[in-house]
FIKOLZA-1660 file (N, C-alpha, C; in steps of 0.1 Angstrom, whole numbers, plus 5000, padded with zeros to 4 digits):
% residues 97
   i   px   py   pz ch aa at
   1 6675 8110 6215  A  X  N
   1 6681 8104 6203  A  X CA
   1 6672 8108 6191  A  X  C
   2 6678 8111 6183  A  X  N
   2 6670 8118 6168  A  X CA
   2 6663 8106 6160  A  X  C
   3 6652 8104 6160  A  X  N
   3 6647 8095 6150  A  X CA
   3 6646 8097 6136  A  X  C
   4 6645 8088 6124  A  X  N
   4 6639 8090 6110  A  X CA
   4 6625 8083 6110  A  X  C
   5 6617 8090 6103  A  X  N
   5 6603 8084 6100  A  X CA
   5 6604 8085 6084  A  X  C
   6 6600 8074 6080  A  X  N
   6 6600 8066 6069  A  X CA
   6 6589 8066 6061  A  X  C
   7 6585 8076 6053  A  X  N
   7 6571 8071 6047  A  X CA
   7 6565 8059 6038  A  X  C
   8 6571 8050 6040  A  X  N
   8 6567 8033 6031  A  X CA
   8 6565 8027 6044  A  X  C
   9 6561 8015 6044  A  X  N
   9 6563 8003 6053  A  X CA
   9 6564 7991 6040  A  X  C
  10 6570 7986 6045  A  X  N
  10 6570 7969 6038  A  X CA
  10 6565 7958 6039  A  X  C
  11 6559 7952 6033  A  X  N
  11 6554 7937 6040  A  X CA
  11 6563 7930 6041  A  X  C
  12 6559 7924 6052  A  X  N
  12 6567 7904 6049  A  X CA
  12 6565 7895 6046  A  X  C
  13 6571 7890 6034  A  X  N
  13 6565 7883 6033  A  X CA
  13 6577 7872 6028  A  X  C
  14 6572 7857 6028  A  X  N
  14 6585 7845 6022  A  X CA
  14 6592 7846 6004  A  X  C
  15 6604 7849 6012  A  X  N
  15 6612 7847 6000  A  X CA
  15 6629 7842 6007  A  X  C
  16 6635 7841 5991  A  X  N
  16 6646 7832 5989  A  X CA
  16 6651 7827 6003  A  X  C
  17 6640 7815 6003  A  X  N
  17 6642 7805 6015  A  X CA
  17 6639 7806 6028  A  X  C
  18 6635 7822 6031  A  X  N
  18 6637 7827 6048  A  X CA
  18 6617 7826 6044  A  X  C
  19 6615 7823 6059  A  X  N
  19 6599 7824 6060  A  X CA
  19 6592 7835 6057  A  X  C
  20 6598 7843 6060  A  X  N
  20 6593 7861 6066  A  X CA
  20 6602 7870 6065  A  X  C
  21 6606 7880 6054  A  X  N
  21 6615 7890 6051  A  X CA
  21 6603 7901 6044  A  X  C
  22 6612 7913 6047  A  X  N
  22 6603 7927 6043  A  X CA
  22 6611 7929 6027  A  X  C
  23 6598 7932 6021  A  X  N
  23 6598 7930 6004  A  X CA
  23 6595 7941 5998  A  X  C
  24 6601 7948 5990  A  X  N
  24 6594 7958 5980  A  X CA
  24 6597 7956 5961  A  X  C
  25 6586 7961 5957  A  X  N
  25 6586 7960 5945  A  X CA
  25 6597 7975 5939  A  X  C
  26 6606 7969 5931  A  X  N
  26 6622 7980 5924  A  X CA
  26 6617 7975 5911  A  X  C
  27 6623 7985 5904  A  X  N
  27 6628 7986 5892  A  X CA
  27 6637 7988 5889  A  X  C
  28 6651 7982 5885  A  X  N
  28 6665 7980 5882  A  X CA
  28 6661 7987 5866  A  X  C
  29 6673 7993 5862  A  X  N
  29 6678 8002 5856  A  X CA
  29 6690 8006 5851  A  X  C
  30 6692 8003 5834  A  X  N
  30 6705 8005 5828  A  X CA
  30 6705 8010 5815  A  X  C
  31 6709 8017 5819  A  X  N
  31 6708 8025 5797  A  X CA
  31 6692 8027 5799  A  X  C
  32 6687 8026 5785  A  X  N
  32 6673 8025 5781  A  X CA
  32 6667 8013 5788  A  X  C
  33 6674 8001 5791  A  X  N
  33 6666 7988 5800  A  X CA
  33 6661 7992 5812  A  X  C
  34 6653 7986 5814  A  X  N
  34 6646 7982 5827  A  X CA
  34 6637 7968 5832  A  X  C
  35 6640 7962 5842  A  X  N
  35 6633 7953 5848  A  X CA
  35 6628 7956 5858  A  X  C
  36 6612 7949 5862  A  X  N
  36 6608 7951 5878  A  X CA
  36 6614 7938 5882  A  X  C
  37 6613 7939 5898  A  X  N
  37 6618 7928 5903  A  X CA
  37 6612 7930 5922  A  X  C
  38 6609 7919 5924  A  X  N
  38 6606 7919 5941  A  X CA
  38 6620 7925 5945  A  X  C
  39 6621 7928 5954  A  X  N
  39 6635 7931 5962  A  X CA
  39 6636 7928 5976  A  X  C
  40 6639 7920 5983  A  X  N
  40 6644 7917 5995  A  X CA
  40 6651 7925 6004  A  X  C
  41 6644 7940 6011  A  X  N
  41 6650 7944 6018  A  X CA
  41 6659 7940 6026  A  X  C
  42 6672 7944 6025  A  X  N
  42 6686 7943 6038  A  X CA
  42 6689 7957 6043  A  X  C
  43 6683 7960 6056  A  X  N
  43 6689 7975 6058  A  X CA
  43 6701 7977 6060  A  X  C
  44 6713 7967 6063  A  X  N
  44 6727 7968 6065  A  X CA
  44 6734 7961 6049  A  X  C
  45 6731 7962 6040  A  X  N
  45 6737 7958 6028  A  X CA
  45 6742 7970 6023  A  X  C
  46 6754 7972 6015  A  X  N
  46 6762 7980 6012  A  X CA
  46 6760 7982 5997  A  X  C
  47 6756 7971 5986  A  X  N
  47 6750 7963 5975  A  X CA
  47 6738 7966 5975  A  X  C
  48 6734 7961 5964  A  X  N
  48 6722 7951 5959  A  X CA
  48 6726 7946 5947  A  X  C
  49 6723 7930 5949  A  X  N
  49 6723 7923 5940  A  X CA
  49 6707 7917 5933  A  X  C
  50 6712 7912 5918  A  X  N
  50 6703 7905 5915  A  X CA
  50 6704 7898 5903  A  X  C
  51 6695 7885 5901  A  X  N
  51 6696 7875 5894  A  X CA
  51 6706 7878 5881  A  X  C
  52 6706 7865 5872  A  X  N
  52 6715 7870 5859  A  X CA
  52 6702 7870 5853  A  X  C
  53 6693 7868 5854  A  X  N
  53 6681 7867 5846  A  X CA
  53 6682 7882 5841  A  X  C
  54 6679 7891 5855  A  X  N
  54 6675 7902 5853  A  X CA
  54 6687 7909 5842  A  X  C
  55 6699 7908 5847  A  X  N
  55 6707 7912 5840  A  X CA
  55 6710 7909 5823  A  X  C
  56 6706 7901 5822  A  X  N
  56 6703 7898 5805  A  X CA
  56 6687 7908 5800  A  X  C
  57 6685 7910 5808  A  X  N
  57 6671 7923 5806  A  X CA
  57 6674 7935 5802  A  X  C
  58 6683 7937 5813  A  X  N
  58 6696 7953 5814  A  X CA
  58 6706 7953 5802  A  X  C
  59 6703 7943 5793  A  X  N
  59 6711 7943 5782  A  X CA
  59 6733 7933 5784  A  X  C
  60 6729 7929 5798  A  X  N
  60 6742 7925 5804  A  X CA
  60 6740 7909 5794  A  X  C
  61 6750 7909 5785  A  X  N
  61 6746 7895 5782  A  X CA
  61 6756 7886 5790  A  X  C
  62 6765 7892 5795  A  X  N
  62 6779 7877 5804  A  X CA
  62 6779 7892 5816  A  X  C
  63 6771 7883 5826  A  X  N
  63 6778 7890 5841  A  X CA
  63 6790 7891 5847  A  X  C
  64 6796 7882 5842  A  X  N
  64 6811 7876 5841  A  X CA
  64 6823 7890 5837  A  X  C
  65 6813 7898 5824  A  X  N
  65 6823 7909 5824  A  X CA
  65 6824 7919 5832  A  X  C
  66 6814 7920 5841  A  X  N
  66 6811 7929 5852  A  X CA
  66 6826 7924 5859  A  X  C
  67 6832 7935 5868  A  X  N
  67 6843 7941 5876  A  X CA
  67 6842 7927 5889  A  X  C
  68 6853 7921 5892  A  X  N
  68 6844 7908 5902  A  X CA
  68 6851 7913 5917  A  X  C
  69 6843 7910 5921  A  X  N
  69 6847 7915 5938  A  X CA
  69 6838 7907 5946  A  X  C
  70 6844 7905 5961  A  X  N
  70 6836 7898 5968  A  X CA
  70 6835 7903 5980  A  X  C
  71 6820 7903 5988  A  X  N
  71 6816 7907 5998  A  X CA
  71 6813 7895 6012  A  X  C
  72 6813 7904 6020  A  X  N
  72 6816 7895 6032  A  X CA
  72 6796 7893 6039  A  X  C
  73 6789 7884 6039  A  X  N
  73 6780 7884 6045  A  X CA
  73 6780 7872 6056  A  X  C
  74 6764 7872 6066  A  X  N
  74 6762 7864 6075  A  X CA
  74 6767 7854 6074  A  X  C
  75 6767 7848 6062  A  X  N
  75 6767 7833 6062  A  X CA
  75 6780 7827 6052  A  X  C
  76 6792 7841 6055  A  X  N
  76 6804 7839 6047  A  X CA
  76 6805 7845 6033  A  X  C
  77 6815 7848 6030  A  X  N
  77 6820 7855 6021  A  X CA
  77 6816 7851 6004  A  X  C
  78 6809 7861 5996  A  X  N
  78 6802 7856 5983  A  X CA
  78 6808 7867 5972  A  X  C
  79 6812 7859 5960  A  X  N
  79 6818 7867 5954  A  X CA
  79 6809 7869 5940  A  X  C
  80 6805 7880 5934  A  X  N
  80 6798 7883 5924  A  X CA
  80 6804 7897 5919  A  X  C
  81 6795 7901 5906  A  X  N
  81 6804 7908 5895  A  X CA
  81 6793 7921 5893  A  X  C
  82 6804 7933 5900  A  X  N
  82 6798 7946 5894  A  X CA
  82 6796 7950 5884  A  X  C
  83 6784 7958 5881  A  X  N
  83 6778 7968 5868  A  X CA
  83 6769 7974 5876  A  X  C
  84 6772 7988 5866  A  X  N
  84 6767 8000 5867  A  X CA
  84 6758 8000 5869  A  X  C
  85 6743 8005 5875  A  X  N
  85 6729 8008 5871  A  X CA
  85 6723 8014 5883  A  X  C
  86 6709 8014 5883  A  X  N
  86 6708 8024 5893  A  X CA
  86 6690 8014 5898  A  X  C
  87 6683 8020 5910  A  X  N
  87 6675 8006 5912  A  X CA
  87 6667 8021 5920  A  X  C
  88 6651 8020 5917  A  X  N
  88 6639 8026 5928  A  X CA
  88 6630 8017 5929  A  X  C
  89 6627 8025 5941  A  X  N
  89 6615 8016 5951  A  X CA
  89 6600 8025 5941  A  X  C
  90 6596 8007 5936  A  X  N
  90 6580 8012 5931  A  X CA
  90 6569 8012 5943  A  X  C
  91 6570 8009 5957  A  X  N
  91 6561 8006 5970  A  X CA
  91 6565 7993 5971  A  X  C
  92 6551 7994 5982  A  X  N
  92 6555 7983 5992  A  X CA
  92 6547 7970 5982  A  X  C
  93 6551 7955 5981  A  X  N
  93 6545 7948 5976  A  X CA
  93 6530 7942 5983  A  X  C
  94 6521 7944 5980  A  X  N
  94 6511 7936 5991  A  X CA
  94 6508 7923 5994  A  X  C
  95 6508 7919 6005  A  X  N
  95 6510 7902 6008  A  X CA
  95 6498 7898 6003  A  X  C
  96 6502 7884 6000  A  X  N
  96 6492 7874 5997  A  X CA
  96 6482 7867 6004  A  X  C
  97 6474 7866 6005  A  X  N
  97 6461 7863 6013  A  X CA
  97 6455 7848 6011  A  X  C
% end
């Protein structure tokens, strides 16, 4: 079986509610905007979402006008609003001690 080797690793560390999830520090990106933001690895996510905070950053002032569509996850079906932009991995964040 063909493997990938991955040059990052992630910590884990607690977020949005789960004890222990693998974390990296992104920077989301739109036009001339930009925000960093932790990011909650999902290796089976098809998306990435993120706050409206962030998006008022990106210059999005109503998320609402983003394209609305809804996606099917673990814990049932959630509906939020597409826009454009593009997101990199700044590394791995390092855990807290």
């Amino acid at each position: 079986m063909p493997t990938i080797d991955y040059p990052l690793t992630a910590a884990y560390q607690p977020a949005a509610g789960v004890p222990l999830v693998p974390v990296l520090l992104v920077e989301l990106i739109r036009g001339g905007q930009s925000a960093r933001a932790v990011g909650v690895v999902d290796s089976g996510a098809t998306i990435t979402v993120f706050n409206p905070e962030h998006a008022e950053i990106l210059g999005i002032e109503d998320v609402r006008e983003g394209q609305p569509e809804r996606v099917s996850t673990q814990g049932g079906p959630v509906d939020y609003y597409a826009a454009a932009g593009r997101m990199t991995d700044m590394g791995a964040v390092r855990p807290k001690l």
